[in-house]
C-alpha positions as CSV (number, residue, x, y, z in Angstrom):
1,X,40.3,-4.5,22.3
2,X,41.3,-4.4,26.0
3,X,43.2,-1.3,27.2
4,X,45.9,-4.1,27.6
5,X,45.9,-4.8,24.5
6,X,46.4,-1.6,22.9
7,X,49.6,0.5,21.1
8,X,50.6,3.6,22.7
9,X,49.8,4.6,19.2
10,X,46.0,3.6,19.8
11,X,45.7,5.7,22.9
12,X,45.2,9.5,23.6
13,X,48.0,12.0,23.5
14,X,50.4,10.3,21.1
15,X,53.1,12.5,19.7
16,X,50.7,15.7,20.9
17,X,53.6,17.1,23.1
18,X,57.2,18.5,22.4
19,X,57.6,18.5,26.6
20,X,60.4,15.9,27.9
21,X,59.0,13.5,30.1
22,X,60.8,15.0,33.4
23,X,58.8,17.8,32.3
24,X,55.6,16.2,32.5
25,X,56.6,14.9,36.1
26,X,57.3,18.5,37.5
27,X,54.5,19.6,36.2
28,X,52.6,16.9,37.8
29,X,54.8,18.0,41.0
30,X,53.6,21.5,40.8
31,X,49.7,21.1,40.6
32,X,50.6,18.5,43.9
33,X,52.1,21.3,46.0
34,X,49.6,24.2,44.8
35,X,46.7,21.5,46.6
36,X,48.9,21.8,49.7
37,X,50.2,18.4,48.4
38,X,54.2,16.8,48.9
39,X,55.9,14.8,46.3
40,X,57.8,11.8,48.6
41,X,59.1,9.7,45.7
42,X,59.2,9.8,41.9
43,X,61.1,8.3,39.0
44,X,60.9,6.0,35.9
45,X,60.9,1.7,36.7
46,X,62.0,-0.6,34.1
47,X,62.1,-4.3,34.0
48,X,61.7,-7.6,32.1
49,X,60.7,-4.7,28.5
50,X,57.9,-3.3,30.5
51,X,58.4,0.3,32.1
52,X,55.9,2.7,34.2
53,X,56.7,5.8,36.1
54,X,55.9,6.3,39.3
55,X,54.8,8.8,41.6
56,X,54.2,8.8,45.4
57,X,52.7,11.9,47.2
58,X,50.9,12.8,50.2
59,X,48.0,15.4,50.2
60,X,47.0,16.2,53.6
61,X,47.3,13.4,56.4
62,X,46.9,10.8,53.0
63,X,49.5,9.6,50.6
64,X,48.7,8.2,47.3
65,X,51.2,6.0,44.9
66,X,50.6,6.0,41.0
67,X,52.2,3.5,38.6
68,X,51.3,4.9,34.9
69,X,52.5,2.0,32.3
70,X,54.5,3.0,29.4
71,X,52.5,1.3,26.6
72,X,54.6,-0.5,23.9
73,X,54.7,1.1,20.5
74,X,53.6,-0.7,17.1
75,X,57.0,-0.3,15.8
76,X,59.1,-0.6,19.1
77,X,61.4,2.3,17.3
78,X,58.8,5.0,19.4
79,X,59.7,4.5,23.2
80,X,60.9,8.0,23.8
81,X,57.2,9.0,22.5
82,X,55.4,6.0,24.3
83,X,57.3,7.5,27.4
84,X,55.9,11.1,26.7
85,X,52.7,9.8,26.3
86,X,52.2,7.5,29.4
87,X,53.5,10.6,31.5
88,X,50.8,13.4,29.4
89,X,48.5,10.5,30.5
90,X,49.4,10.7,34.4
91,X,49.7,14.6,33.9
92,X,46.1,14.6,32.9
93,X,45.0,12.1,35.3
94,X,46.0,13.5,38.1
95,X,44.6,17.1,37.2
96,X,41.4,16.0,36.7
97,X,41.1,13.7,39.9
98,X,42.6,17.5,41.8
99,X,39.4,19.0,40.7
100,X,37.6,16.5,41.6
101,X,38.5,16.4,45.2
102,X,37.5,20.3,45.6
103,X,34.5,18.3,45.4
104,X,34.6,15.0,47.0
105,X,38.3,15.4,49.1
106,X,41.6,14.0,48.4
107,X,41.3,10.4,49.3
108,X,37.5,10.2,47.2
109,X,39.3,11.4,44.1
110,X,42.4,9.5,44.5
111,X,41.3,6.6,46.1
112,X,42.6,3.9,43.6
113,X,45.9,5.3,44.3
114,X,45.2,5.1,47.9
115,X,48.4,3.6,49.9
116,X,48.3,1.1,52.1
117,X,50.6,0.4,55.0
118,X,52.0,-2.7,53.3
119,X,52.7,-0.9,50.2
120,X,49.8,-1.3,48.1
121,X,47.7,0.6,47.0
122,X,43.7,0.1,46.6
123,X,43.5,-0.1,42.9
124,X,45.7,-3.5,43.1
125,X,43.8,-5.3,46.0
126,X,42.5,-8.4,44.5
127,X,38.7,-8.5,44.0
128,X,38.1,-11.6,46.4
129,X,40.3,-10.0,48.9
130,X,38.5,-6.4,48.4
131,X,35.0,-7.7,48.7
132,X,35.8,-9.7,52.1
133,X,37.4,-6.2,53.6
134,X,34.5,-4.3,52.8
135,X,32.3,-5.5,55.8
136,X,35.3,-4.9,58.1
137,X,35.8,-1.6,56.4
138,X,32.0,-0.6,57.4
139,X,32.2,-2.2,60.8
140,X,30.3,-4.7,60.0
């Protein structure tokens, strides 16, 4: 099954948390700011029956943009718990990649989020359009 593919009910962290999704998102906020970190943008997107939140944030001189899906629910009667999930999802997400980057830095660990000038962010670039960048990204 692709990940695609899947019910929120077939993925981590469903119904595990009591927590409001705004919850979720300041919690997010505040593991941000205690890395040194600024949340610039955040909120919940809708459109055409899919939805995502999304979060933008810089840590040091780098900002970072995650859209988390909000996976549909078997029943469709469960989006207030697909919501809480996709958001647990990010929450954990995000902590873990923090950790990381005492390792690696920021823009190792968060480099699919990595934003672009024109909006976009790494983990979208096209594969074609990726793999012809990469010499120009080495100098090549």
């Amino acid at each position: 099954m692709a990940v695609n593919d899947a019910y929120a009910e077939d993925l981590p962290y469903w119904k595990t948390s009591q927590s409001a999704p705004d919850k979720w998102l300041e919690r997010i906020g505040d593991m941000i700011r205690k890395s040194g970190g600024e949340v610039l943008q955040q909120g919940f997107l809708q459109s055409n029956g899919r939805a995502a939140y999304m979060l933008m944030f810089s840590l040091g001189e780098n900002r970072f943009k995650i859209t988390w899906p909000v996976m549909q629910s078997k029943d469709q009667k469960s989006d207030y718990a697909a919501k809480v999930q996709a958001v647990t999802m990010m929450y954990h997400d995000v902590k873990n990649r923090l950790v990381t980057a005492m390792v690696h830095g920021f823009r190792a660990a968060f480099l699919e989020y990595f934003l672009l000038p024109d909006g976009r962010t790494l983990g979208i670039i096209a594969e074609p359009e990726l793999l012809s960048s990469v010499p120009k990204l080495l100098g090549g």
